[in-house]
LUMNUNU-47586 format. One record per residue (C-alpha): residue in one letter; z, x negated, y. Coordinates in steps of 0.05 Angstrom, whole numbers, padded with zeros to 5 digits. Layout:
<rest A, z Z, x X, y Y> $
...
This chain:
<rest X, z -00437, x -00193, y -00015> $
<rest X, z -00471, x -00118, y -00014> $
<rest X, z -00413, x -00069, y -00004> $
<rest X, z -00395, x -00026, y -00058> $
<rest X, z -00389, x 00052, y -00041> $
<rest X, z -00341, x 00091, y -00090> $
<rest X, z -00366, x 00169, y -00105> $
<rest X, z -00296, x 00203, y -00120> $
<rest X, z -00315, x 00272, y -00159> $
<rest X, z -00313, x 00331, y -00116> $
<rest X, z -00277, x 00390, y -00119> $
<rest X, z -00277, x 00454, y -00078> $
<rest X, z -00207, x 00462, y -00100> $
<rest X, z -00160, x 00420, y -00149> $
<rest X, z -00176, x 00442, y -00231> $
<rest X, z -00102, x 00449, y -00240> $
<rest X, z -00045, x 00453, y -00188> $
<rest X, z -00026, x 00379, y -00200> $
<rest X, z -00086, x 00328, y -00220> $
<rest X, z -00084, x 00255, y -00232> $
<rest X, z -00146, x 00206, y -00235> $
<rest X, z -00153, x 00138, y -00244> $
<rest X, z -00203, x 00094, y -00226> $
<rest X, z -00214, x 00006, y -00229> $
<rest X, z -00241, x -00015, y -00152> $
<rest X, z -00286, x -00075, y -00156> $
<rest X, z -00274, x -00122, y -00095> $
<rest X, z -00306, x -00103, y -00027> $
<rest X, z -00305, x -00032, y -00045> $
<rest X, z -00304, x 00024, y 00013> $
<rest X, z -00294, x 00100, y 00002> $
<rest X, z -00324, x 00137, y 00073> $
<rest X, z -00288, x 00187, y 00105> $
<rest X, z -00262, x 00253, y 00075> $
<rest X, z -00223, x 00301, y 00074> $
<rest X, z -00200, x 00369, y 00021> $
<rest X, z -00160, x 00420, y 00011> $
<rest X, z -00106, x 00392, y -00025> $
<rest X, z -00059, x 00338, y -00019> $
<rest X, z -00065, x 00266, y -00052> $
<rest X, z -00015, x 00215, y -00068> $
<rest X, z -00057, x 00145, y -00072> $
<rest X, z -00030, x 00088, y -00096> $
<rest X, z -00046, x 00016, y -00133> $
<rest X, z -00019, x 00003, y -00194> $
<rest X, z -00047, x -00081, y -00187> $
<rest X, z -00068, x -00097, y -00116> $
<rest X, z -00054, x -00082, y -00051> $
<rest X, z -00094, x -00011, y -00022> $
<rest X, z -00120, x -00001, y 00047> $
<rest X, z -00129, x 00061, y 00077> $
<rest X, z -00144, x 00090, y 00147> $
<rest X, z -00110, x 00158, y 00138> $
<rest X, z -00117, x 00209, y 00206> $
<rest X, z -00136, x 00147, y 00253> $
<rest X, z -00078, x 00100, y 00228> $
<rest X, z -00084, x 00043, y 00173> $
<rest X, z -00040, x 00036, y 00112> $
<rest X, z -00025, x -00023, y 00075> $
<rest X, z 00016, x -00013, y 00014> $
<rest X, z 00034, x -00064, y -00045> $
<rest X, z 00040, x -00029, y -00115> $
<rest X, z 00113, x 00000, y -00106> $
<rest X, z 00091, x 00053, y -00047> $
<rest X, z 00047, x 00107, y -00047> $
<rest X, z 00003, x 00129, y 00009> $
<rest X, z 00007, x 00207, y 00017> $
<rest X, z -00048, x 00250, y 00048> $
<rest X, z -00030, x 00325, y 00074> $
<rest X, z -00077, x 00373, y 00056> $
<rest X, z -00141, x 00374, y 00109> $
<rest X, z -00128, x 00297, y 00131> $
<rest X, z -00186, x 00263, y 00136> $
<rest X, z -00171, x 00189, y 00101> $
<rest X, z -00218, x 00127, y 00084> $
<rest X, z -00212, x 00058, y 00039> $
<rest X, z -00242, x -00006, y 00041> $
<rest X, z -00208, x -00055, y -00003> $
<rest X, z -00237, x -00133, y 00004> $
<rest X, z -00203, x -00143, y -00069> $
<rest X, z -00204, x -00110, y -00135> $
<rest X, z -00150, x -00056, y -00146> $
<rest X, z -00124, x -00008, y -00196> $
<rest X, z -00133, x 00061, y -00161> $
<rest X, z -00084, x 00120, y -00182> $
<rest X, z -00087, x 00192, y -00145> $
<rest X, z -00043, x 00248, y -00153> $
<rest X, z -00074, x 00311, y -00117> $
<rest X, z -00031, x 00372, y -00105> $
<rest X, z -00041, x 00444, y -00099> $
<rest X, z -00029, x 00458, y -00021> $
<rest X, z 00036, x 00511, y -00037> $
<rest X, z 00066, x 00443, y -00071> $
<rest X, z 00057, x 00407, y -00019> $
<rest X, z 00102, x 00456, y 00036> $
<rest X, z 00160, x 00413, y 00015> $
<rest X, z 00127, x 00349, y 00025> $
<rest X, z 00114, x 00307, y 00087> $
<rest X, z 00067, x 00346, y 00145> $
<rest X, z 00047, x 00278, y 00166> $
<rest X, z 00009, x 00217, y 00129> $
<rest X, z 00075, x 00165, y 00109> $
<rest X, z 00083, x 00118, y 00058> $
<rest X, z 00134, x 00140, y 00002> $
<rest X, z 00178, x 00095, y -00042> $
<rest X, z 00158, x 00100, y -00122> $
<rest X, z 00224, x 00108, y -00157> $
<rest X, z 00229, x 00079, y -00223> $
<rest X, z 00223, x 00153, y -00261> $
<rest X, z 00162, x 00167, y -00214> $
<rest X, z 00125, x 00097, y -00235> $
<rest X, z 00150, x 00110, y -00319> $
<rest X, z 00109, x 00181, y -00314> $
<rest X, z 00056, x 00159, y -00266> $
<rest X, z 00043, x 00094, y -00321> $
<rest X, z 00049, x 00136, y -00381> $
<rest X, z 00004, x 00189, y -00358> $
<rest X, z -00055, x 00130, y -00334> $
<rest X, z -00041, x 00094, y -00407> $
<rest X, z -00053, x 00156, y -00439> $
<rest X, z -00114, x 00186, y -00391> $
<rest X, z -00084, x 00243, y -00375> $
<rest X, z -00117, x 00280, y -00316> $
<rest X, z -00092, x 00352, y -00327> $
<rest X, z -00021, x 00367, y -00362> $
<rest X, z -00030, x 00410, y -00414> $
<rest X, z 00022, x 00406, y -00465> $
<rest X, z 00093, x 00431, y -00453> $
<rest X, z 00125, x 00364, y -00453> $
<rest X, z 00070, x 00346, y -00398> $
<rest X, z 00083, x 00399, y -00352> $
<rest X, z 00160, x 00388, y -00351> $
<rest X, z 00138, x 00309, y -00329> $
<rest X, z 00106, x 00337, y -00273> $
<rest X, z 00160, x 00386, y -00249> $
<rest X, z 00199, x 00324, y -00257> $
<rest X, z 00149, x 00286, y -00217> $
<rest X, z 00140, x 00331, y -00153> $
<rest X, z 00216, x 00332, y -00155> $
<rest X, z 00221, x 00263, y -00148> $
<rest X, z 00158, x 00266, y -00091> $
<rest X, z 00199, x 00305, y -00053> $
<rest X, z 00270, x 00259, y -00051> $
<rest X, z 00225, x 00200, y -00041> $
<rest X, z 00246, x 00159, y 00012> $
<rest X, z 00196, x 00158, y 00072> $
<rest X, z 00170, x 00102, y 00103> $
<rest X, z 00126, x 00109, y 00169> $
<rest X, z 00078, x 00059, y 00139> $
<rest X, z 00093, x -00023, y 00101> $
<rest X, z 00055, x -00053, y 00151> $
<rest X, z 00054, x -00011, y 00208> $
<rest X, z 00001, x -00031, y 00259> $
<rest X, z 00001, x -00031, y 00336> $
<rest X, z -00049, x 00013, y 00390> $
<rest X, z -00024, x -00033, y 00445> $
<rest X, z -00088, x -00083, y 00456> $
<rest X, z -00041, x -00153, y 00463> $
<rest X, z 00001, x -00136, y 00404> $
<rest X, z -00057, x -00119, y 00360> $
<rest X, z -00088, x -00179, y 00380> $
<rest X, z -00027, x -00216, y 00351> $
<rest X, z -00022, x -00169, y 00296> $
<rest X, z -00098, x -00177, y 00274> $
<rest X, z -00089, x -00261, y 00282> $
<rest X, z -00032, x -00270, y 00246> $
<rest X, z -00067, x -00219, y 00187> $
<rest X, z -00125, x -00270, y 00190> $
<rest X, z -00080, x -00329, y 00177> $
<rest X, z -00024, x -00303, y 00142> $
<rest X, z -00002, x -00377, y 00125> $
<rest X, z -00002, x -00393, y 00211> $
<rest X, z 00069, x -00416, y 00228> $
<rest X, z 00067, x -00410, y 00299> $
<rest X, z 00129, x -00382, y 00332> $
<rest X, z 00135, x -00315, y 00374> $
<rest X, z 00130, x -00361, y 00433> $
<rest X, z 00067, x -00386, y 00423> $
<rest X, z 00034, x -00319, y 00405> $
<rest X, z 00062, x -00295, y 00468> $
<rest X, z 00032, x -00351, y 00510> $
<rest X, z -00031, x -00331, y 00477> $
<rest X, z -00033, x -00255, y 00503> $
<rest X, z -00005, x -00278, y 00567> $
<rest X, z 00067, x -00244, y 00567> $
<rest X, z 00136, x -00272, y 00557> $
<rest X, z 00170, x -00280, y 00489> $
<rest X, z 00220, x -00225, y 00496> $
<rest X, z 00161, x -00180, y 00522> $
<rest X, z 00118, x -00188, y 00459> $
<rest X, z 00194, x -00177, y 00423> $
<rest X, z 00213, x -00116, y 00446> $
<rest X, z 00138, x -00089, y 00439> $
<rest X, z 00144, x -00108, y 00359> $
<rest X, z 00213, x -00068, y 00353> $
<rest X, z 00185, x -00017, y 00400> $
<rest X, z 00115, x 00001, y 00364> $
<rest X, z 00134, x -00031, y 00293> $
<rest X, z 00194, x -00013, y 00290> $
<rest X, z 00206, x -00080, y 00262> $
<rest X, z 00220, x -00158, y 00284> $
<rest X, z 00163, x -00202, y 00290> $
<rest X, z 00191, x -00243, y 00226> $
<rest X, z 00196, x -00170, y 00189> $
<rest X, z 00128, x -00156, y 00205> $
<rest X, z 00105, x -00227, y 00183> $
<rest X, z 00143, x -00224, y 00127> $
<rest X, z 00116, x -00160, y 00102> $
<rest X, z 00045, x -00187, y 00109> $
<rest X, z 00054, x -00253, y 00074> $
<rest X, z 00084, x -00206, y 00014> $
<rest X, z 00024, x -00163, y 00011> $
<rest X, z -00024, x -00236, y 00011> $
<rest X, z 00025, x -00262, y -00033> $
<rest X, z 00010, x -00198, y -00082> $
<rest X, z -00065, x -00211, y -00084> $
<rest X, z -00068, x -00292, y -00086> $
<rest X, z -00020, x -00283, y -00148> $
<rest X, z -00083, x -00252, y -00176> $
<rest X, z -00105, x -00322, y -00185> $
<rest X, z -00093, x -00388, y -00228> $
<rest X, z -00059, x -00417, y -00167> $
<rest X, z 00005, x -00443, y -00178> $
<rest X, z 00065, x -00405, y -00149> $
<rest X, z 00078, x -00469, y -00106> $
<rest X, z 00010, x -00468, y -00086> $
<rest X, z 00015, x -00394, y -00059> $
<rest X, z 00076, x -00410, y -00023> $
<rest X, z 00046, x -00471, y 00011> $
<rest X, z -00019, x -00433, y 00026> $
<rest X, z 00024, x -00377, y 00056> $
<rest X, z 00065, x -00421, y 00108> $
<rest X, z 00126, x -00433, y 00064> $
<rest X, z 00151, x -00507, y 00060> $
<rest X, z 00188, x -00494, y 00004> $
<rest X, z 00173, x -00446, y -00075> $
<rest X, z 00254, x -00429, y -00072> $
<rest X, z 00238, x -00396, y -00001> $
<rest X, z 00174, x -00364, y -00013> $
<rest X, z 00208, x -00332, y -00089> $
<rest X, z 00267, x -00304, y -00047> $
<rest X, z 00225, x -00263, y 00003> $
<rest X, z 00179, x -00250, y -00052> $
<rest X, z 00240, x -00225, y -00097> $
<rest X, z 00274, x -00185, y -00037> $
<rest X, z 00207, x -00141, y -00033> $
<rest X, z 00187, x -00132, y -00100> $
<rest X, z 00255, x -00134, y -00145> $
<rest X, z 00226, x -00193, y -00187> $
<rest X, z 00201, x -00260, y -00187> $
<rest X, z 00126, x -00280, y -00166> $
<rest X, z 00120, x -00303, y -00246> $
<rest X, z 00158, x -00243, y -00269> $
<rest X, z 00103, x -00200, y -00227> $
<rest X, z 00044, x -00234, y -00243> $
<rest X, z 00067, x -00230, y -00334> $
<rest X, z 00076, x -00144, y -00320> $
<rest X, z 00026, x -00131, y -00264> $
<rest X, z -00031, x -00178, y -00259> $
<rest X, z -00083, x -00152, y -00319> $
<rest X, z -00104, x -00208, y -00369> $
<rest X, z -00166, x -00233, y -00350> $
């Protein structure tokens, strides 16, 4: 399959100080390296988004935003279809925001205005009840809680190796012990090196990934059972629970209000 390119419009600065644009990503769609003078809050509305953002990847479900300092050069390539949202702010909005690329928590009010303004195509407030949703907006951008990245990735060569074989087989059951055998160091090594770089236990950061599959194989006619199988679970009740803990609802209850009729 020929790799789409996406052509995002291109500004030598923002029209207004806060600008929104949405956009529907076919599958296999890449965006190449670029950077401007603004800041950009990128998120998914339906799918999971994959950036590279300043050398580092970010992997983030439909609940977290991706955000981009001004001058940070940041790329996509997304092997399934997603529902692109960007928020770009002026750079003297963005002095109260993070100096490094994170991934922020969407608060409930954040998603209600972020929603109503894609629904009703808004890219530039202009009426007075607009504007005060945005002032409400970058105040909420700037109490959101910060997360280094969802799935944080290693630079260490062994643990990537892990990290990029259990991403290929997010369904692979083997234990820390055997992943350990397979990058020749001891279980409690390969431990300590997940908390240390991840910041996170091996079943976190498993966990985490099988959530983010889980997100795009419920874009699918597969039963919920079936997902949980596919993904390594013996059992639906164990594979709704983790699902549930992540996203605040069931894998059904996601896939009536997220996944768009076909």
């Amino acid at each position: 399959m020929a790799r789409h390119t996406v052509r995002l419009a291109d500004f030598h600065s923002l029209p207004s100080a806060v600008y929104f644009r949405y956009s529907d990503f076919a599958p296999d769609t890449e965006c190449t390296p670029h950077r401007h003078l603004w800041g950009s809050l990128d998120y998914s509305a339906n799918g999971v988004m994959r950036m590279e953002v300043a050398g580092s990847r970010f992997m983030s479900p439909p609940q977290y935003a991706v955000w981009i300092p001004p001058n940070t050069e940041h790329s996509s390539y997304n092997a399934q279809a997603i529902v692109y949202r960007s928020v770009g702010l002026a750079p003297a909005l963005c002095e109260q925001l993070p100096k490094a690329p994170c991934t922020l928590a969407i608060s409930e009010i954040l998603k209600a205005i972020l929603s109503d303004f894609a629904q009703r195509d808004v890219n530039i407030p202009q009426t007075e009840a607009d504007i005060r949703l945005v002032q409400v907006l970058v105040d909420q951008l700037k109490q959101a809680p910060i997360h280094d990245c969802f799935l944080p990735y290693a630079r260490h060569p062994g643990l990537l190796g892990v990290l990029e074989g259990m991403q290929a087989e997010p369904g692979d059951n083997r234990p820390l012990a055997q992943w350990a055998q397979q990058v020749h160091v001891s279980e409690r090594t390969l431990a300590r090196q997940f908390v240390r770089e991840l910041g996170m236990s091996f079943g976190e950061w498993r966990q985490r990934l099988r959530y983010l599959a889980a997100i795009e194989a419920l874009d699918s006619d597969r039963s919920v059972q079936h997902v949980a199988f596919d993904l390594g679970y013996s059992t639906a009740s164990a594979f709704i629970a983790m699902f549930q803990r992540h996203a605040g609802c069931t894998p059904e209850q996601y896939r009536r209000t997220n996944i768009r009729s076909r």
